[in-house]
N, C-alpha and C positions, 0 to 999 in steps of 0.2 A: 857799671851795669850796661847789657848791650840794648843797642836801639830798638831792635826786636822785643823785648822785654821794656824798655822804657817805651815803646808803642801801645803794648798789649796793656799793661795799667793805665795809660789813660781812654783806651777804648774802653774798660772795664770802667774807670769812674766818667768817663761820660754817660754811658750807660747807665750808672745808679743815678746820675745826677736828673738825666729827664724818666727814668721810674718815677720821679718824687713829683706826682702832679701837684702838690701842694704848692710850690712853690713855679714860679716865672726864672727861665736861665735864660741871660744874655751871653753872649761868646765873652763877654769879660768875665763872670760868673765861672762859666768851662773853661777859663783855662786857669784864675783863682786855684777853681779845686784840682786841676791837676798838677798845678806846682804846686800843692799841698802831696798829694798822692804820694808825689816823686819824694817830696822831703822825707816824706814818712817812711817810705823805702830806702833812702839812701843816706839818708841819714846830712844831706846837706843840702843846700840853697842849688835847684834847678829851673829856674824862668822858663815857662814855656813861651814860645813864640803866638802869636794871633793866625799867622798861618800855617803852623803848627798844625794848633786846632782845627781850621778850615779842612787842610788836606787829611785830618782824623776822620772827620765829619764825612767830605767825599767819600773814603775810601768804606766808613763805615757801611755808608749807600747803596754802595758796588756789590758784585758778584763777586768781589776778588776774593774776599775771605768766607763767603756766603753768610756773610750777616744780611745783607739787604735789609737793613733798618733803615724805616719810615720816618727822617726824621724832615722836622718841616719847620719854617718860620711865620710869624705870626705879626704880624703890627710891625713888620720888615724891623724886629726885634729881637724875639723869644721864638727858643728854639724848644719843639716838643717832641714827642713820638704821635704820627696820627694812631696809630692803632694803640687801643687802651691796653694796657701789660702786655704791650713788646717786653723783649728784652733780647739783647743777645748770646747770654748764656741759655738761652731755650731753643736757638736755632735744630732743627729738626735734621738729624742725619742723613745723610745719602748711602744709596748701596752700595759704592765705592768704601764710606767713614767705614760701613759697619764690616765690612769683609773685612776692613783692615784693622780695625780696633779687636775685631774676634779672635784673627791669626798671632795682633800681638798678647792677648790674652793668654792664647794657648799656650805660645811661647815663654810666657812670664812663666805661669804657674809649672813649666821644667823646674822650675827651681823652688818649689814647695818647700824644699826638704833643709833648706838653709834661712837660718836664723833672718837675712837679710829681707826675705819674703815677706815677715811679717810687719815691716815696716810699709807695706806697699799692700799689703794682702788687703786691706777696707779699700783703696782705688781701684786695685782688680775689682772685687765686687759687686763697688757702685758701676763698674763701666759694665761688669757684665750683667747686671739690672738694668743701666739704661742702653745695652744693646737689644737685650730680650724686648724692652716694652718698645724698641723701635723696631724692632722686625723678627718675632720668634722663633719662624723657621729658617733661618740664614744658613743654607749650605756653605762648610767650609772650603774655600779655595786652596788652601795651604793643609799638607798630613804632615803633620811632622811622625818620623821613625821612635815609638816610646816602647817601651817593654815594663807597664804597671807592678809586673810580678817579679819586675826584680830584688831577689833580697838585698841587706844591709844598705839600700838608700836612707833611713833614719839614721845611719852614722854620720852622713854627711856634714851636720852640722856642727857634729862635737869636733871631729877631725879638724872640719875648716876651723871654728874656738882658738883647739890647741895649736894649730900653725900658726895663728896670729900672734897667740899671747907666748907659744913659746913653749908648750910644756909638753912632756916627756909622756905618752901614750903608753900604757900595759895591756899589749893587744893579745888577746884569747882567741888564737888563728887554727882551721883546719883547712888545708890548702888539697887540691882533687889528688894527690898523690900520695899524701899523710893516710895514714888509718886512724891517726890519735891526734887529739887539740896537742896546740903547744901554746903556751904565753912566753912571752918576751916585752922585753922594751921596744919603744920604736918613736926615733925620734922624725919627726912629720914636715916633710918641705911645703910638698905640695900636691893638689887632687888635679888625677887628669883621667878625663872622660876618653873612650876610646870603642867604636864598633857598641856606642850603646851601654858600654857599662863604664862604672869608674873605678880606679885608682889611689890610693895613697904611696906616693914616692916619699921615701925617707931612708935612714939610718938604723940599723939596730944598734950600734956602736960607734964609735970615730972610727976604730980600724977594719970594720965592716965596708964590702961595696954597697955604692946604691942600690936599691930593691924597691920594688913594688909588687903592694900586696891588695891586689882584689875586693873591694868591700864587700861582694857577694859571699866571699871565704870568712872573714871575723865572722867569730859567735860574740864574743865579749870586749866591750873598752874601759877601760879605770886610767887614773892617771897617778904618775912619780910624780910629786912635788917637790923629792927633795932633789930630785936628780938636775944638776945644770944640762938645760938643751945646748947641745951640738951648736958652736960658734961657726956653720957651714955655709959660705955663699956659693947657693945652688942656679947655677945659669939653665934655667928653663930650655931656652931657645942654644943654647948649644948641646946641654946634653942629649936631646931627641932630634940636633942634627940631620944624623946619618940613619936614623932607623924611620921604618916605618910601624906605629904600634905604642906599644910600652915598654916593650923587653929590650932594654940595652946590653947586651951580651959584651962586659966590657975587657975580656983577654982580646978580642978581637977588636982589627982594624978595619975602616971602611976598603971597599974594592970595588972594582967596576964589575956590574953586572950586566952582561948585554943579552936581550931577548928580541927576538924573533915572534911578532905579533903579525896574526893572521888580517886577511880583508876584510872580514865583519868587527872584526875591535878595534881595528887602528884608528876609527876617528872616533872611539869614547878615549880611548889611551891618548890619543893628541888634544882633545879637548877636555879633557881630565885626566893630566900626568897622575904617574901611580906613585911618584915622590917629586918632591920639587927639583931635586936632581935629575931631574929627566932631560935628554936629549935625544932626537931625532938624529941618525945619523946616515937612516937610509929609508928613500921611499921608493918601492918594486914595483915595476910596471902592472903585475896583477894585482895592487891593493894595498897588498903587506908591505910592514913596515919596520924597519931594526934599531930599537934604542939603546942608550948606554942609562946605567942608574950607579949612582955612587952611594953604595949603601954598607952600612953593616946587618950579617945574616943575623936573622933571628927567626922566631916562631911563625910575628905577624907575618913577615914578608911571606914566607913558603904558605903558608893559608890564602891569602892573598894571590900568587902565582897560581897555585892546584885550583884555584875556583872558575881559571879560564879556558880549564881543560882542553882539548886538541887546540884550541885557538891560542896557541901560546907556546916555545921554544926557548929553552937556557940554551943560549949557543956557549955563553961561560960563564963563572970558572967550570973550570971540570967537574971539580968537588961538587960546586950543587946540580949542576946538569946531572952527576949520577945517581946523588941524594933523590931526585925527582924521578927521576927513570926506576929507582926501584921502589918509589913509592906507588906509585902508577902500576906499575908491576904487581905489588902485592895486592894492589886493588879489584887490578882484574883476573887473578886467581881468584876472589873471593866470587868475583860473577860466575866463574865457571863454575866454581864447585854449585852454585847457588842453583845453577842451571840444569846442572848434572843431578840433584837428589830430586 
């Protein structure tokens, strides 16, 4: 057990020990019950020290942890609380505790939608009960980016299930290109979150490539029990490598892409590279700045790229420098014409 934790139980049974005004506690007494505490927790013989105790006692006293409990001596003996039902489980939060207890609230409950939640979801609660009665109107310091309405988040949980235990998904998909549902098997590695929405990466087959399919897009899941899941060790952090996104486009190899960033982006692009492959290879006396990225093309990337509009240049390869050039292109025919009726 760490010291932090062997601390915190006997501040906690010092604490109950002078609650109990029934009774007279000597520092022999306090530290008794805390090599009890400790046994009881660990399940073997821990002797606390005499000064131990003492530097509990200080530290309880202090501002360090803001307990600042009243604790006093008596007949240069017995040690009490002056103030009648202290305790230091009631210590009263500061607007720092509660900013920061809100924000991680917020954050927990992202994750509603998993099974895992509900192990934690009565602590959320109580914390967000005793945030409300310490301060109701608490602006949040921290927004986190959620989108409430996105569908198939209730799948999350079955998904995450079957990748644990193993078993073989019958997903009832319509994907934004399909006209008609299809079902298929699909066997399930792993969920990845991406621009706000999530993913299930997996298998329809062993001789199938990887894919991921959209939670947004299932209508329906059942599962094959009789089907053996895919004996497949799926390397996370090398598969999404070279890409940026979900879409692994994998006839293709990574390649250098080098861009030509304008003077207003270059220090959000230097202070948050657009993949961790990113290199600096030129910085221009008016601002601009020209990096190298080792990536494989895919969807993300090019949405990504076109969102920086004039502030941004494929000087290479070719191939996507034209790809972009006539997407751009057909963009702004559509102003003209728009302009023109």
């Amino acid at each position: 057990m760490s010291q932090n934790k062997n601390a915190l139980i006997r501040y906690k049974t010092i604490d109950k020990c002078l609650q109990n005004t029934y009774r007279q506690w000597t520092l022999d007494d306090l530290i008794n019950a805390c090599s009890e505490a400790l046994y009881e927790y660990e399940g073997k013989e821990n002797p606390v020290s005499k000064r131990t105790i003492q530097l509990d006692i200080q530290m309880m006293r202090s501002e360090k942890l803001g307990y600042n409990a009243p604790i006093e001596v008596y007949d240069k003996k017995f040690y009490h609380y002056a103030e009648e039902g202290f305790t230091i489980t009631d210590i009263p939060l500061t607007e720092t505790d509660i900013n920061v207890l809100t924000e991680t609230v917020s954050m927990l409950k992202q994750f509603k939608d998993f099974s895992l939640f509900s192990d934690v979801s009565d602590i959320v609660q109580r914390l967000e009960d005793k945030i409300y009665a310490e301060k109701s109107h608490t602006q949040p310091v921290i927004h986190l980016d959620k989108n409430e309405s996105l569908k198939g988040l209730h799948f999350l949980d079955e998904i995450y299930q079957a990748i644990v235990k193993k078993i073989v998904l019958v997903i009832t998909y319509k994907s934004f290109k399909s006209k008609e549902e299809n079902q298929f098997n699909f066997h399930p590695f792993i969920l990845k979150e991406f621009n706000n929405r999530w993913f299930v990466v997996g298998k329809k087959k062993g001789t199938h490539p990887i894919s991921n399919l959209a939670l947004d897009r299932i209508i329906k899941i059942d599962y094959d029990f009789q089907m053996p899941f895919l004996d497949h060790h799926f390397d996370v952090e090398k598969y999404y490598k070279n890409v940026i996104g979900v879409t692994v486009n994998e006839g293709l190899q990574p390649r250098v892409i080098q861009l030509w960033i304008d003077s207003i982006n270059a220090p959000y692009v230097i202070t948050k590279p657009l993949h961790h492959s990113q290199r600096v290879l030129q910085q221009n006396e008016d601002g601009s700045i020209i990096i190298n990225l080792f990536l494989i093309e895919n969807y993300e990337m090019e949405r990504l790229l076109l969102g920086f509009g004039n502030g941004i240049e494929i000087i290479k390869p070719e191939r996507l420098r034209n790809r972009m050039k006539t997407i751009l292109e057909r963009a702004i025919k559509k102003y003209d014409t728009a302009s023109d009726s």
